[in-house]
Steps between C-alpha positions, in 0.01 A plus 500: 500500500422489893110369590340830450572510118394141468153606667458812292533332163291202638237775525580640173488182312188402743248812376616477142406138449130596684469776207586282227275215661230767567560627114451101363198467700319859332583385124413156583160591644449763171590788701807623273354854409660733795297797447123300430458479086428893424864551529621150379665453172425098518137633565378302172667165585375526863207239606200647496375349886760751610357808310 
């Protein structure tokens, strides 16, 4: 692997580990409906500050 590769993957690796960090953050806050609670099927176990 010359430095290029290294860099690309370091990017890769970089944005994926935002989205899962971004991800913990939503469900941690209450936010883990993706579509708002119409379309949720976890709409009856969701906290109802969020609604």
């Amino acid at each position: 692997m010359n430095f290029a590769d290294i860099v690309i993957i370091s990017i890769i690796a970089a944005i994926v580990a935002g989205i899962v960090i971004f991800m913990k953050k939503k469900k941690k806050n209450g936010s883990g409906c993706c579509s708002g609670c119409s379309g949720c099927s976890k709409a009856s176990s969701c906290s109802s500050y969020k609604k």
